[in-house]
N, C-alpha and C positions, 0 to 999 in steps of 0.2 A: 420742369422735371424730366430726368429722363423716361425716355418710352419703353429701356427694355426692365424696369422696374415698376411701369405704371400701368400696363394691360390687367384687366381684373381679368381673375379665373374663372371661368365658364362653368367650373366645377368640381366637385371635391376629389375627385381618382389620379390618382400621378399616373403620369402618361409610362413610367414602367409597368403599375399593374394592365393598362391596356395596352402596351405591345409586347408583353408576356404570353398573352391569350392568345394569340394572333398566329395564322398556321403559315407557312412557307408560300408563295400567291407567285404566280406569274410577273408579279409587276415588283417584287422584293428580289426574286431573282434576275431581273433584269437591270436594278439597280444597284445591286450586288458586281453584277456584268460589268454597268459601268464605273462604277468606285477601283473593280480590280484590274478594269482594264487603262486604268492611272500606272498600274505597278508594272503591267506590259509593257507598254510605251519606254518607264523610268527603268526597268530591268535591259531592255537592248542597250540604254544611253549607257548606265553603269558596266554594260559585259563592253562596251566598247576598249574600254581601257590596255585588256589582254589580247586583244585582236588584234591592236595598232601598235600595241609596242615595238614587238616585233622588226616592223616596219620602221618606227619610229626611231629604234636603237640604231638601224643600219644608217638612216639616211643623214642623223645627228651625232651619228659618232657618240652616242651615251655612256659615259661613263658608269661605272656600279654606283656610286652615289646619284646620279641625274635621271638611273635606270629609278630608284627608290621615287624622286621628286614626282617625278612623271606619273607612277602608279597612285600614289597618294595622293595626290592634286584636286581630284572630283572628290574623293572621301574624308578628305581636312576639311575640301567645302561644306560637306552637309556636316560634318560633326561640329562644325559654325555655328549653321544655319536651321540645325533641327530645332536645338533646344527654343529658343525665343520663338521660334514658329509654332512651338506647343503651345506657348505662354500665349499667343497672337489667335489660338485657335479655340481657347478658353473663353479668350475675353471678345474676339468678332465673329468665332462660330468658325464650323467647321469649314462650310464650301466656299466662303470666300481665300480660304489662308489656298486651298486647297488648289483652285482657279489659276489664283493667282501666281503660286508657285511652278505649276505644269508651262504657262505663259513662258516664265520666265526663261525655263532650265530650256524652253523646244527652242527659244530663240537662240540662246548661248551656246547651245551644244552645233547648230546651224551654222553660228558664226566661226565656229573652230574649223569648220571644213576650209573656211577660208585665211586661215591662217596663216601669216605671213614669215612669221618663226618659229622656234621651237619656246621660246620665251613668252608668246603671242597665244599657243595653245596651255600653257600651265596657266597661265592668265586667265584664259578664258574655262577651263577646267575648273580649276576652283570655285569659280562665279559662278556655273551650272552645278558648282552641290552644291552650292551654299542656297539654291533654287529648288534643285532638288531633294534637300533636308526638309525641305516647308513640306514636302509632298507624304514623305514616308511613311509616318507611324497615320495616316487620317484615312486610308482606307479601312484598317480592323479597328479602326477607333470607332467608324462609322458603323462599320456592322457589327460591333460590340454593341451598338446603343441603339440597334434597328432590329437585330434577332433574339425570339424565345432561346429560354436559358438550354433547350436538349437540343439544337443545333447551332450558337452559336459557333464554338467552336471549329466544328464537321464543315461548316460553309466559310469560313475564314480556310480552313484548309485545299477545301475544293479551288476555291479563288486563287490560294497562294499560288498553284500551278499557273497562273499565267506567268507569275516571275520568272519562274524554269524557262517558259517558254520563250519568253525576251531573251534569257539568258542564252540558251541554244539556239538561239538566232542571228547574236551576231559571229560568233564563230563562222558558223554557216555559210554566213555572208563572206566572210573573210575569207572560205577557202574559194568563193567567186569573185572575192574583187580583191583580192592581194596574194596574188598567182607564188609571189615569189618577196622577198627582203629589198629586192632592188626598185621596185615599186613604188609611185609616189602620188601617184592616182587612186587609189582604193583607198586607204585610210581617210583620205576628204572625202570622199564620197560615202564611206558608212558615217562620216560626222554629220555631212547635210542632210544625211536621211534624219537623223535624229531630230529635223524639224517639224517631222509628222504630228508628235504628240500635239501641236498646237490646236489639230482639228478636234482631241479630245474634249480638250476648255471648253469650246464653246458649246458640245454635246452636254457637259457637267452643268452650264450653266442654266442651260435650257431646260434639261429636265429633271436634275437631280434637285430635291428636297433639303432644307436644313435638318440637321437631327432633331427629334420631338425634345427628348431627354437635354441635349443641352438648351434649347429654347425655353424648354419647363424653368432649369436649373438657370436663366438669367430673367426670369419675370416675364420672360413674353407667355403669355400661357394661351392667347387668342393665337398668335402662329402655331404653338404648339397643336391646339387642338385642329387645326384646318387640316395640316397634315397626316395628325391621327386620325378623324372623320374619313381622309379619301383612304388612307390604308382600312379601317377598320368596312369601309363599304366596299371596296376590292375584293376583301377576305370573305363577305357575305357573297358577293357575286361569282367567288370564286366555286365556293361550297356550296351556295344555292341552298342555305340553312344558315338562320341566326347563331350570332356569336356566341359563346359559353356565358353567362352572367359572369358581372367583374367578383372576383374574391371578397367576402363579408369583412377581410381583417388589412382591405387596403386603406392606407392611408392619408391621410388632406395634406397635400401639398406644404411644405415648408420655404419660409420665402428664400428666395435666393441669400445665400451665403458668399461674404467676399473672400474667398480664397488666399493664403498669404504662399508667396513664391518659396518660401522656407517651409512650407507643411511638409514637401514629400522628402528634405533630408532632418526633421525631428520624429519624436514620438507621435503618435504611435505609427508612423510609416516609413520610420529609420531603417530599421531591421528592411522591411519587404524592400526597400531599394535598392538596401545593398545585398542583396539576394538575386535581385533584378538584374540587377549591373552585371554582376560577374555572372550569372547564366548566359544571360545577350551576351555579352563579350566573346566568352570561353566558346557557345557553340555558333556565332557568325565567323569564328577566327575560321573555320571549318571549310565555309563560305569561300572567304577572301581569297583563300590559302589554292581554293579550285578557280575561283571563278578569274581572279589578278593576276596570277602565274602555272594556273596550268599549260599551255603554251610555251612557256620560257622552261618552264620545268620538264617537261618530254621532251623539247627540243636538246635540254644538258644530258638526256637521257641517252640523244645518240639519234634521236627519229628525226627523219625532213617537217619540214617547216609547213608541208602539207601534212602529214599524217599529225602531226600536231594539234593541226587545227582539228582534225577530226577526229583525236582521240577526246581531245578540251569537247567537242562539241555531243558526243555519246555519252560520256562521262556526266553533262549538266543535264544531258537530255535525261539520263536514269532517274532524277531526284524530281522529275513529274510524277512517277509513277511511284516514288518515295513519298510525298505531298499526297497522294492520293488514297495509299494505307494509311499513312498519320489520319486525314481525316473521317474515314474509317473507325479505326481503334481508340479515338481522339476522347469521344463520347460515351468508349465503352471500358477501358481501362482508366481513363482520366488524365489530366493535362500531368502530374507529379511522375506517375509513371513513367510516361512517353517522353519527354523531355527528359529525364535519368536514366532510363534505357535506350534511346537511342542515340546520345551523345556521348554514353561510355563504348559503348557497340562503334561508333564512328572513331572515338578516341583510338582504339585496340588497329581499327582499320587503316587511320595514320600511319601509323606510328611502321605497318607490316608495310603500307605502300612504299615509304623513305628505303626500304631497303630490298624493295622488288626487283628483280631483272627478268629481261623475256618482254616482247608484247601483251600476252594474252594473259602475265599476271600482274602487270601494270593495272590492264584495263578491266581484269576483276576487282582487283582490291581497288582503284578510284572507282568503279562503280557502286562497289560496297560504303566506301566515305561518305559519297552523293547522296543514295537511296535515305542512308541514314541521317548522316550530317546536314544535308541541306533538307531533308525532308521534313526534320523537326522544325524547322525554323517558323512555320504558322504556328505550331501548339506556342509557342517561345511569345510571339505575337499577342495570339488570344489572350493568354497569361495576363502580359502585363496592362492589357487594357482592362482586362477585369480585376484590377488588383489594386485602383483607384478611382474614385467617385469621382460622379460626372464635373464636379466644378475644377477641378484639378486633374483629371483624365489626359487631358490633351499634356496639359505640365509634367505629368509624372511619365507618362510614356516619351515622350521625346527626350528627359532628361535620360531614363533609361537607354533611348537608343543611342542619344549621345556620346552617353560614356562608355558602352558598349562597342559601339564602333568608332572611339578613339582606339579601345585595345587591338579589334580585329579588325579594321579597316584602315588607322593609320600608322598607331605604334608597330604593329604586328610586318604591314607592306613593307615599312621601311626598312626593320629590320631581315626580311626576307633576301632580300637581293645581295647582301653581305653576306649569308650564311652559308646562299647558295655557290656565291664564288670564291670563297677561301673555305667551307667546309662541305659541300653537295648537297646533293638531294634529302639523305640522310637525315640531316641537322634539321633540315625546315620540318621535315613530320614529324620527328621528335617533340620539337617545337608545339607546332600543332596537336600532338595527340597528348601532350602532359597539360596543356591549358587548357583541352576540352574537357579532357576529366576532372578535373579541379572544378570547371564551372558543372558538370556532373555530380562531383561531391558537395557542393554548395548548395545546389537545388534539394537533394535527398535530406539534407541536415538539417536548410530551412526552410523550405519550400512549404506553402499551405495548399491543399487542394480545393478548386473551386467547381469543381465537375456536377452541373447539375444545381446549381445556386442561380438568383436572380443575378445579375449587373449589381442591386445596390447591396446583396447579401456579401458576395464575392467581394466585395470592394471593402468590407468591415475589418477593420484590425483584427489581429485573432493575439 
């Protein structure tokens, strides 16, 4: 018989009404730490792409079609590799898919630095998203199924700023190791950094926890409880006072459910996916649109190739501090809000950027894109992890991010590099600012609010 079906339960409370009760502890936020600090590591790999182009264009003679291949290459990969790594993270848990994934993408992304061609790096691009898709959606997946219902949210926000910061790092980097286009040394050398994340792995494996919630949700219910017992004696130690008594109207355990790979495109979770979809899509296009070619885009602007990097790298650095209101007002307005006001507010911002001229209104109005456009993008997160139950959570969120960043991360890149060279700057925010608002209109129309619900409440059809 199998074993993750055969553990008897220890006892009748689902391990959501005991880690509902449960306060914020020293040892949740350092496991928070390390789950977000997965997206760090993966956010420098992904900002590499806009750094080296650059570089890349000069030294390969890139053509505007080869300029597209190039930029999409890591993000075909994950839009690959996400979805089945959800499926993979359902069914053998979270930290192994997780593990294994960070492994993967630190070696690939390593191996690029050594690259023998320019055929040799698309190669190996794509095989480090297709690594790093396994990684993406499992941090807020995690802290969706580890945090009370009045700050998940706030703390998926908090975290999401480490991406900014990966993100604002390799620019950074770029304007110290790729002086100039003629350059052929610095672009390997930000690629071999990217084999840092490996030391992450073994951090994960050592000390991070399986989630209780998906353990419950496949019959282990003795792993489950071992983990809930040292979280729940944490939080006593924390507080130095017993825990609140569990709730009179919690529930006995339901035995695991075999989930069918077709729930999350039928009833009743048809409608919330494709709600899903075009929100992810419409406000990561936002994303891509700064993080892929900003660089190549103030460079068409008329700025050196240094002030580029620096405008790219102020410009990502704002949407920290964007990520930081969001998870702010995240808990206090509610996810429907935030997600429909600041993606139409970043839309409006587009759309004025395409047609700025001057420095200093360039780098207001892409400061305003940022703050707002990338800043929403944890609530966007939160969202969709709480908007499916734990046995199909991993399934339904990957399949969301997948199709989402098909439109903003591959269909969208490739058509960028065409628009910009037979119609300008212009056409790309246009672009940009009418698909944000539409995934803005889409949320407002169907969007359900979950602000303040448990995990398995949020997760109910409505």
């Amino acid at each position: 018989m199998r074993q993750d079906v055969t553990e008897a339960a220890p006892g009748p409370v689902t391990a959501a009404a005991r880690l509902d009760r449960l306060p914020t502890t020293p040892w949740l936020v350092a496991m928070l730490a390390l789950l977000f600090l997965s997206w760090f590591v993966e956010s420098y790999d992904i900002g590499l792409t806009g750094a080296v182009l650059p570089s890349l264009t000069h030294q390969y003679h890139l053509s505007t079609g080869m300029k597209s291949v190039v930029s999409i290459a890591a993000n075909a990969g994950i839009v690959i590799g996400i979805v089945p790594a959800g499926r993979l993270a359902d069914r053998f848990g979270r930290k192994p898919v997780l593990i294994a994934g960070t492994l993967a993408y630190s070696v690939l992304t390593f191996m690029t630095g050594l690259a023998p061609s320019l055929a040799a790096v698309v190669t190996l691009r794509v095989l480090a998203g297709l690594a790093m898709g396994a990684v993406f959606p499992l941090p807020y997946i995690y802290a969706s199924e580890l945090c009370a219902p009045s700050r998940r949210a706030r703390l998926t926000g908090l975290a999401d700023s480490f991406l900014s910061v990966g993100y604002f790092v390799s620019p950074l980097l770029a304007m110290a190791l790729i002086p100039t286009v003629e350059d052929t040394t610095g672009w390997r050398v930000m690629f071999l950094l990217g084999g840092i994340p490996a030391l992450f792995a073994l951090l994960a494996w050592r000390f991070l926890p399986e989630s209780p919630r998906w353990s419950e949700s496949r019959g282990r219910w003795a792993q489950a409880d071992t983990v809930l017992r040292g979280m729940e004696q944490r939080a006593e130690r924390h507080t130095g006072r017993p825990l609140p008594p569990l709730p009179a109207t919690s529930l006995p355990r339901s035995q695991p459910v075999a989930a069918s790979a077709r729930a999350v495109f039928q009833p009743p979770f048809r409608r919330r996916s494709v709600m899903l979809w075009a929100t992810f899509g419409g406000t990561f296009f936002i994303f891509y649109s700064i993080q892929t070619f900003m660089p190549t885009v103030v460079s068409k602007m008329g700025f050196t190739l240094t002030s580029s990097f620096a405008f790219t790298a102020v410009i990502v650095a704002v949407s920290i501090p964007g990520k930081l209101f969001e998870s702010w007002v995240v808990e206090r307005w509610g996810r429907k809000p935030v997600i429909v006001g600041f993606t139409a507010l970043a839309a409006v911002a587009s759309v004025a950027f395409g047609f700025a001229r001057g420095a200093a209104l360039v780098l207001i109005l892409g400061c305003v894109m940022s703050f707002l456009g990338i800043g929403v993008d944890p609530a966007v997160k939160a969202y969709t992890a709480e908007s499916y139950p734990t046995e199909i959570r991993g399934w339904g969120t990957s399949t969301t991010e997948g199709f989402g960043r098909l439109i903003s991360g591959v269909l969208g890149p490739a058509l960028i590099p065409v628009l910009l060279d037979h119609l300008g700057v212009s056409s790309v925010y246009m672009l940009v600012g009418v698909v944000a608002l539409a995934a803005s209109g889409v949320a407002l129309a169907m969007g359900h609010e979950t602000r303040g619900l448990s995990l398995e409440q949020s997760a109910q059809p409505v």
